[in-house]
N, C-alpha and C positions, 0 to 999 in steps of 0.2 A: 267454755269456748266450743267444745264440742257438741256436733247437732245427733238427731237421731241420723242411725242408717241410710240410705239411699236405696234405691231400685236393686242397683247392681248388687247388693250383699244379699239378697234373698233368692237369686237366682238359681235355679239346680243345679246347675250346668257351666259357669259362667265360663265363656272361651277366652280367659288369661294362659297361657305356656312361657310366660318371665315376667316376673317381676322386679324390678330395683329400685332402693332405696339408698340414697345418697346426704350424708351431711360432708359440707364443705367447714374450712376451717382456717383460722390466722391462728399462729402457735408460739410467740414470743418467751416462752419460758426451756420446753422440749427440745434440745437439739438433739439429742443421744434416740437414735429409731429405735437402738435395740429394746430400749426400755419399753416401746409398744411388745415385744412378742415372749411381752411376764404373761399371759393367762392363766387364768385363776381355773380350776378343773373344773368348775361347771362348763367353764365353755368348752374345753379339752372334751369334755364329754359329746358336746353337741358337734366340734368340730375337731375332731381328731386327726386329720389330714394337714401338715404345714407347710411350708417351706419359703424359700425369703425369694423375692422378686430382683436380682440384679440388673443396672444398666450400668453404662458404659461407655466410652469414644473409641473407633477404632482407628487404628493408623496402619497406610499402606505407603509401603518403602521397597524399595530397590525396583520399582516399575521400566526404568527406563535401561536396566540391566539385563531384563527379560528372568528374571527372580524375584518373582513378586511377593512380600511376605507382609502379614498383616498381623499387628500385634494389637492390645487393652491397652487402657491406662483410662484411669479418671474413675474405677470401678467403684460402685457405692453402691449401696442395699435401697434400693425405690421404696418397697411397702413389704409386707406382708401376708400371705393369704393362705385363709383357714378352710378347709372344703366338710363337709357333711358326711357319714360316711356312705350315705345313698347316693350323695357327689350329685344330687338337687339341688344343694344352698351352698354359698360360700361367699366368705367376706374376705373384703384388704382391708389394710390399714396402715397410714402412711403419715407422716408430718402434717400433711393440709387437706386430710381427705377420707373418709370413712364412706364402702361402697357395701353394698349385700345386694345377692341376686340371687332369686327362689327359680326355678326352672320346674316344667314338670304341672300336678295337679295345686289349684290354687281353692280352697275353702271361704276364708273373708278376710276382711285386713285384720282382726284381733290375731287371728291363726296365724297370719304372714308376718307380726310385728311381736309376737312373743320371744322367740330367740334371738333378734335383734336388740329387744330391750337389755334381755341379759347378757349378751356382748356387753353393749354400750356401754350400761354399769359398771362392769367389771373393770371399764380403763377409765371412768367419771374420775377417779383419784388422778389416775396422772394426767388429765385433761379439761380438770374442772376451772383451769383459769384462760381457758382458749376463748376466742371469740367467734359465733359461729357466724359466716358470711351469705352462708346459703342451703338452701335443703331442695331436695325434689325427690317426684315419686315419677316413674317411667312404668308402664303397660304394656303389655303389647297380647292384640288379643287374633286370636283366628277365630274368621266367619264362616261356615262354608256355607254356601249356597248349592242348594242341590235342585235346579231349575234352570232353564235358560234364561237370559237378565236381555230384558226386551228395553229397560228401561234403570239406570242403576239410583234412581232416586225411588224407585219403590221401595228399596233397601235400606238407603243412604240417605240422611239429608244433605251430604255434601259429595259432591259429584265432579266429574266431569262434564264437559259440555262441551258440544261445536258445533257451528253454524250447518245448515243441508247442506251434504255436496263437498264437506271440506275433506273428511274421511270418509272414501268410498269402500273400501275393504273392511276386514272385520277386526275389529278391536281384540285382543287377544291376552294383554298385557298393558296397565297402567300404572299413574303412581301421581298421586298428589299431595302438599305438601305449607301448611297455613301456618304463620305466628302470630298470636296476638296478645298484647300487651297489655298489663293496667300500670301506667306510670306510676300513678297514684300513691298507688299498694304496695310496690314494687314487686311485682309478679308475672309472669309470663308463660305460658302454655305451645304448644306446638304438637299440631295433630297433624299426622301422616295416615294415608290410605291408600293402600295398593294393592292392585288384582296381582296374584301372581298366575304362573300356567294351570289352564285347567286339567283336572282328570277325569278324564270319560265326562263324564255329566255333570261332577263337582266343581264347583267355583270359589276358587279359596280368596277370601280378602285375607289381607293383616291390617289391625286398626293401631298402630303406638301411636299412645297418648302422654306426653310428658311435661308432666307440671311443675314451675320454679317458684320458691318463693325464695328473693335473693333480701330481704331486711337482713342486719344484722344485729346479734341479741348474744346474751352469755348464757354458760351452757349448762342452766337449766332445766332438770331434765321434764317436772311439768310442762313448764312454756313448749322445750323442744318436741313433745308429745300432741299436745294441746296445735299444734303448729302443723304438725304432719296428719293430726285427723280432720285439721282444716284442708289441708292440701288433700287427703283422701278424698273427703266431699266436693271438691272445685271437681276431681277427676271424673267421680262417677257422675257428677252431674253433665259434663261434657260429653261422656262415654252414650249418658239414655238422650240425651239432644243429638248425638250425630245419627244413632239408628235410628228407623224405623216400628213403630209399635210388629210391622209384619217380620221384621230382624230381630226385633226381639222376642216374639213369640217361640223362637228356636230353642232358646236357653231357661223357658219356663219349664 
């Protein structure tokens, strides 16, 4: 199932600063969370940093006494989450939901998806009879443009646009935002582009790119691999279509 590389993996440069990778999940056997946060010391290794995520209901009493006192109840352990010790990467982990987010310098998906595999394994025993409902992979890249942008499709193939005359002032700050669908497949993407303020002469885009593929399948770990390197290539291939060959020329 898996294709060759794409564009985006041989770049020098490439302007990712987060990555996440997400599997979703139906869990009919697991109720007990604690039993997610057994890890095995390999991972201890990678993510040494723990501690349990709480939520909650609160209750506010004696308001109309003008003693207002606010108490918990209903407190239960949401997920888990393990941080890096360079506190770049960090995963949760929860009844219906497995998340990792790399921050920081990105090398390729092989790089980005190595300590995530060894997570994942390490709890396939107590979640090898889950059913997975959905997976995605999120981007998000900075562009800088260091040029005046007389024109944002010399950059971008997706753009803004207005008619002469609609905005007379100068654009300063934008943000657009597309979904599109393959019912088909059952899959869906959504790309976001936003200027934000510029500096002196620099022009920062951010480009997230986030791809879903919601089939659901069991949780093997082939398939579930085979699955996210498909979803890697749907992205990069979305990521060298929305730039420009002169956008991309930055990261060669």
């Amino acid at each position: 199932m898996a294709e060759s590389q794409t564009k985006i993996e041989n770049y020098k440069n490439p302007p990712i600063f987060l990555a996440i990778l997400e599997i979703r999940y139906k869990n009919s056997e697991l109720k007990n969370i604690e039993k997610l946060s057994e890890c095995k010391n390999e991972v201890l290794k990678l993510f040494p940093n723990s501690q349990k995520q709480v939520v909650g209901e609160l209750k506010l009493d004696n308001l109309l006494e003008g003693q207002p006192t606010i108490s918990q109840f209903n407190r239960k352990v949401d997920c888990f989450l393990y941080t890096s010790k360079d506190k770049q990467s960090e995963f949760t982990i929860s009844l219906d939901r497995f998340n990792y987010r790399q921050s920081g310098s990105y090398t390729n998906f092989k790089d980005f998806t190595k300590n995530i595999k060894t997570v994942w394994k390490t709890h396939h025993e107590l979640l090898k009879n889950i059913s997975i409902i959905g997976i995605s992979l999120r981007f998000f890249n900075k562009i800088e443009i260091k040029e005046n942008i007389k024109d944002p499709t010399d950059f971008f193939n997706i753009s803004i646009q207005a008619a002469n005359g609609v905005i007379s002032d100068l654009i300063t700050n934008y943000s657009i935002r597309c979904i599109s669908r393959n019912i088909e497949k059952k899959k869906h993407s959504i790309i976001s582009l936003s200027l934000e303020p510029s500096i002196e002469s620099i022009f920062p885009f951010v480009l997230d790119i986030d791809v879903h593929d919601e089939n659901i399948f069991s949780n093997d770990l082939k398939n579930l691999w085979d699955r996210f390197e498909v979803l890697r290539i749907e992205k990069d291939n979305l990521f060298n279509r929305i730039l420009t060959e002169k956008t991309k020329s930055l990261f060669k």
